[in-house]
PAMARSE-10157 format. One record per atom (N, C-alpha, C): x, y, z. Coordinates in steps of 0.2 Angstrom, whole numbers, plus 5000, padded with zeros to 4 digits. Atoms other than C-alpha are relative to their C-alpha. Layout:
% PAMARSE-10157
XYZ/...
//
This chain:
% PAMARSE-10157
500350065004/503350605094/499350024999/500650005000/501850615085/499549935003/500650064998/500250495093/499849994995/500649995001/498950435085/499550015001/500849974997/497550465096/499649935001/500450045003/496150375094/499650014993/500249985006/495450335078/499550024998/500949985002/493550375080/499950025010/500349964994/493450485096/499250015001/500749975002/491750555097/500150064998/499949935008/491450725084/499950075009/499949954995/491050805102/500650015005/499350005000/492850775108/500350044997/499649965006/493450835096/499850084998/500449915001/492650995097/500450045003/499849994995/493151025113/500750025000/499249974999/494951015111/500350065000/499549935005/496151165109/500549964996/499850035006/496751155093/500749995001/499450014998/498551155101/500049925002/499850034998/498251005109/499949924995/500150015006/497550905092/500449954998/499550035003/498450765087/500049984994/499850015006/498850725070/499449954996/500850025004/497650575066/499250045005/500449954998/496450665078/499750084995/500049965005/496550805064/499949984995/500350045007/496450695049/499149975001/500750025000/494850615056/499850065000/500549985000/493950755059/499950064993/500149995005/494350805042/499849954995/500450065002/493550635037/500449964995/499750055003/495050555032/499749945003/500250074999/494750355030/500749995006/499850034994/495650255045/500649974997/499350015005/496950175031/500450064999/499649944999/497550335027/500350045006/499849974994/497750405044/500549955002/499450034997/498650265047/500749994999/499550005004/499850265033/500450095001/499949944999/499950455037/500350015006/499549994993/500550455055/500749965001/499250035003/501850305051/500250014998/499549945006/502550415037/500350065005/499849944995/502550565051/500549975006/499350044993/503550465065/500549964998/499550025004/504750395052/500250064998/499649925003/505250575045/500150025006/500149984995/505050625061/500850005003/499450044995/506350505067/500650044997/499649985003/507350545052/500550075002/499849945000/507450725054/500250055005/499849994992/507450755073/499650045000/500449935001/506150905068/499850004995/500649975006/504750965056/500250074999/499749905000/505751155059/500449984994/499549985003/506651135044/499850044993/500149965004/506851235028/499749974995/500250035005/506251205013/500249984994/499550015004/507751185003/500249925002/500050054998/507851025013/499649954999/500850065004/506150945010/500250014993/499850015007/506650984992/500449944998/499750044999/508150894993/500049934999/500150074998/507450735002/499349994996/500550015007/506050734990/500549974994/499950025007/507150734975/500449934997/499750094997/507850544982/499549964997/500750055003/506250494976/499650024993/500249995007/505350464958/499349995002/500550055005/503750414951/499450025007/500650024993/502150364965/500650035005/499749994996/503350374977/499850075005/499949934998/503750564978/499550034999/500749994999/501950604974/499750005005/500450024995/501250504988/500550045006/499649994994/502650585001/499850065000/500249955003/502250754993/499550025006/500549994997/500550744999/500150005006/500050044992/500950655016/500350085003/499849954996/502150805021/499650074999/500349945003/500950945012/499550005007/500350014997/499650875025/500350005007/499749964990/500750885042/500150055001/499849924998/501351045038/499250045000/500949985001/499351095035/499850005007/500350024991/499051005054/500750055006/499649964995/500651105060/499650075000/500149935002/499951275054/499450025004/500750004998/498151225059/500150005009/499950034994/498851175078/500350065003/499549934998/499951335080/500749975002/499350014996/501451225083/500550004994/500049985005/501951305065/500050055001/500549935002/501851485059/500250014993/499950015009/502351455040/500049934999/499950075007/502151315027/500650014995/499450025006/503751255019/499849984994/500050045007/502951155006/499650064995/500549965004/501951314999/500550024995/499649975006/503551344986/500349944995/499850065001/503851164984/499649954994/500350015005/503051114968/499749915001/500150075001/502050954968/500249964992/499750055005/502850804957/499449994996/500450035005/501950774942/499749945001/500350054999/500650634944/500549954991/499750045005/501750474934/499349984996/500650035007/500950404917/500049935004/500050104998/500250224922/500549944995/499950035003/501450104916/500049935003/500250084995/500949904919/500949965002/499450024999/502749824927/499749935003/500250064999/501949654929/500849965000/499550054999/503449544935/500249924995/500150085004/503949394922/500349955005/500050074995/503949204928/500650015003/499350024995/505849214930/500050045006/500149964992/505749344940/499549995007/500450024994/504349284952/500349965002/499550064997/505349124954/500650035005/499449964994/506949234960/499850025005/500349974994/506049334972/499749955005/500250064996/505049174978/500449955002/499650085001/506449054978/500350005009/499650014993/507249094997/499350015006/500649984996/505749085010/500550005009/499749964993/506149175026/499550015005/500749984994/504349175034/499650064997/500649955001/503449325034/500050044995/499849985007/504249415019/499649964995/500250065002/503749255010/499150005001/500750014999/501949265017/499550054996/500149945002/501649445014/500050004990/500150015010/502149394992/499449984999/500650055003/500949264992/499550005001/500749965000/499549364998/500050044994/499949955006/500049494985/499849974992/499850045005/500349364972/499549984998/500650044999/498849244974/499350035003/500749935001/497649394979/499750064999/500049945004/498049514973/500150085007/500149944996/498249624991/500550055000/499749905001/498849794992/500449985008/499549994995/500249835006/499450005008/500049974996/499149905018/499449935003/500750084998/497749735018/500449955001/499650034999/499249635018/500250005008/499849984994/499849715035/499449975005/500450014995/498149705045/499849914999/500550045001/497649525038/500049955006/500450024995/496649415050/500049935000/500250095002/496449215052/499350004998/500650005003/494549255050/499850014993/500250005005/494849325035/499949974993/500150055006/495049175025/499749955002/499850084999/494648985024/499849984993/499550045003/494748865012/499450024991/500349975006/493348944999/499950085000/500049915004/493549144999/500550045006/499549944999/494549295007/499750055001/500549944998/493549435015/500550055001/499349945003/494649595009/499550055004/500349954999/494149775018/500450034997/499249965004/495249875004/500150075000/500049935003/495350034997/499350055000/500549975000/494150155003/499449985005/500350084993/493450015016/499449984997/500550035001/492549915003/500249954998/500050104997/492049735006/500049974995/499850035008/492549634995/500049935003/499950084999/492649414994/500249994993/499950035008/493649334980/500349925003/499750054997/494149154981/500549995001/499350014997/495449074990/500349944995/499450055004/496948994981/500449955003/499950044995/497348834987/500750015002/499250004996/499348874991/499850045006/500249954995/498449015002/499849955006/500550064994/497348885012/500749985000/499250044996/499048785014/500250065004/499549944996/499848945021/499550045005/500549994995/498348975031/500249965007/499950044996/498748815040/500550025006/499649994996/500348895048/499850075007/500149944996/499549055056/499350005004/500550024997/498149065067/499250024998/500950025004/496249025063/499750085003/500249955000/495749195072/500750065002/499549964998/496749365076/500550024994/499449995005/498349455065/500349965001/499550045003/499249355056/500950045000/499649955000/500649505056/500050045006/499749964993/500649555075/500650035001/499549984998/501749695077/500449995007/499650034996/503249645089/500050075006/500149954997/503249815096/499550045004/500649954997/501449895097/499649945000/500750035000/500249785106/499649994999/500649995005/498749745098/500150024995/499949985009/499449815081/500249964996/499950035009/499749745065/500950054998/499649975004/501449775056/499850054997/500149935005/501549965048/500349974994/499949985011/501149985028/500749995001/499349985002/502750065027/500449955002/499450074999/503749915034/499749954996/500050075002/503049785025/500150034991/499849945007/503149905008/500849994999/499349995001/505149915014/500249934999/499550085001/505449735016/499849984995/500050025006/504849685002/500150024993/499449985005/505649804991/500749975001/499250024999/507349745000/500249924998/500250085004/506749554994/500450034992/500049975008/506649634977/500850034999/499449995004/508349694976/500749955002/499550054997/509349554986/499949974992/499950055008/508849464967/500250064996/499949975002/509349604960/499550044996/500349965003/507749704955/499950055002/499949924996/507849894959/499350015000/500949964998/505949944955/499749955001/500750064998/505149794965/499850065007/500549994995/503849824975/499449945002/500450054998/502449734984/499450034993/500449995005/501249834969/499949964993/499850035006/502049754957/500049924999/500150104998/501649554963/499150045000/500749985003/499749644961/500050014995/500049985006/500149694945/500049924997/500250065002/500549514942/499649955001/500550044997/499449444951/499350004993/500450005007/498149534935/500249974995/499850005007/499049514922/500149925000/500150064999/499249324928/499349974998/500850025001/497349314927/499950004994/500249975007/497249394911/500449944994/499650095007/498549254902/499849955001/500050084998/498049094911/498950024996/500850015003/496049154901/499550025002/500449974999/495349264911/499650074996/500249945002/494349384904/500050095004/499749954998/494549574906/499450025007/500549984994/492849594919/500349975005/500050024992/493149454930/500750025003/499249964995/495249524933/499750055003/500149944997/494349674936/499549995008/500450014993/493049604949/500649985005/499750034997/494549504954/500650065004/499949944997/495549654957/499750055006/500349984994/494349734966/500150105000/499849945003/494349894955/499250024998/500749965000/492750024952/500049984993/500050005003/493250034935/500449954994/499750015004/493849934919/500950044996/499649945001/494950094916/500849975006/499550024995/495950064932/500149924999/499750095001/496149864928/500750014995/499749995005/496949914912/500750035001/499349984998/498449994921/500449965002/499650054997/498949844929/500449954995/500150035006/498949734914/500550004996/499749995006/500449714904/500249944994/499950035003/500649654889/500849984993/499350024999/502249584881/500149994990/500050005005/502949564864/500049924996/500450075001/502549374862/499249974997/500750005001/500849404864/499850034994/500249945006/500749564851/499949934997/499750055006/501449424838/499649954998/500150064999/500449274843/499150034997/500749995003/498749384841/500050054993/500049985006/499249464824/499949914996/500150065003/499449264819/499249974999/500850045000/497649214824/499750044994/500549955007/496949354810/499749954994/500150035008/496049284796/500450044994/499949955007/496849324779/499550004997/
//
């Protein structure tokens, strides 16, 4: 079984070790991977892990279980397994890299899949608890899977939402009052998403990733994801009058460029702003 280690050893630790005995996020850190990455990296590794009974396998195999997956998906697993085989090789518990033949998947074109109302209602309509909590962060803040899993009672109250997101930057956007309501159920300090399992941990990204794609097609949507309730989360912003800055502040994006991906626009709309035109 792969560890995680600790996530911030000391850099003289780390020195120290033989590289055989190295553990995987212990290897990612002192390659200055962020602490969300290494996380989503070693749950990704102990899930394959499980899957496959072994990292010994050929590389017609990884092809394979690769070609099960599209889009971001396959890209992002791509990477994931390109980097363990890199920490096998580096470890010596390896003596070849399988994915060196194994062509990385073409990065997908952005296309915006914002969810329509009906479909929000569907998805939203049967509340099961945490599934149900998990949307309505997504929905109402727009949070990403992996901020979704660690979030805090501290993190809110009843005027803003202190986010550590993407790249570990501090963000505050306001709180939406169904959130405060739904605040009320979970506790004022500590994880709201305590894993049942790992004490002191937070549900793993990839589980809360998984349940809520399986939301997503109990109503019948094949390509639902937790990204996609962020997608609408903008693209809600953008209809109800928002302009295109503050979605983007509101997103919690470097650029205008990146907001613009999320954003979709519908053939209603086209119609509605050719009308406004002066003749």
């Amino acid at each position: 079984m792969i560890t995680t280690g600790e996530f911030a050893p000391p850099v003289a630790l780390i020195a120290i070790r033989s590289s055989m005995n190295l553990t995987y996020a212990d290897w990612m850190l002192a390659h200055n991977l962020r602490p969300n990455t290494i996380e989503q990296r070693v749950e990704f590794a102990e899930r394959v892990e499980r899957q496959w009974g072994t990292f010994d396998v050929p590389s017609v195999r990884i092809a394979t279980w690769l070609s099960r997956h599209v889009g971001w998906t396959a890209l992002t697993y791509h990477t994931h397994l390109a980097s363990i085989y890199r920490w096998q090789l580096d470890t010596g518990r390896m003596e070849r890299d399988p994915m060196t033949v194994i062509r990385r998947p073409p990065k997908p074109r952005a296309k915006p899949r914002p969810l329509t109302q009906t479909q929000v209602q569907h998805v939203m309509a049967h509340d099961d608890g945490l599934v149900h909590s998990w949307m309505m962060l997504a929905l109402l803040a727009g949070l990403r899977a992996h901020e979704v899993a660690k979030f805090r009672g501290q993190d809110i109250d009843a005027q803003g939402i202190h986010i550590i997101g993407k790249g570990g930057q501090d963000s505050m956007i306001p709180t939406h009052p169904a959130l405060w309501d739904l605040a009320q159920s979970y506790p004022r300090r500590g994880l709201w998403f305590p894993s049942p399992v790992r004490d002191g941990e937070h549900y793993g990204t990839g589980y809360v990733t998984q349940r809520v794609a399986e939301r997503f097609r109990d109503v019948g949507i094949e390509r639902g994801s937790i990204h996609r309730l962020r997608a609408t989360y903008g693209t809600s912003l953008l209809r109800s009058g928002a302009n295109l800055r503050v979605v983007q502040t509101l997103m919690r994006h470097s650029s205008l460029a990146t907001t613009e991906h999320y954003l979709g626009v519908d053939e209603d709309e086209r119609v509605t702003a050719i009308g406004l035109l002066a003749a």
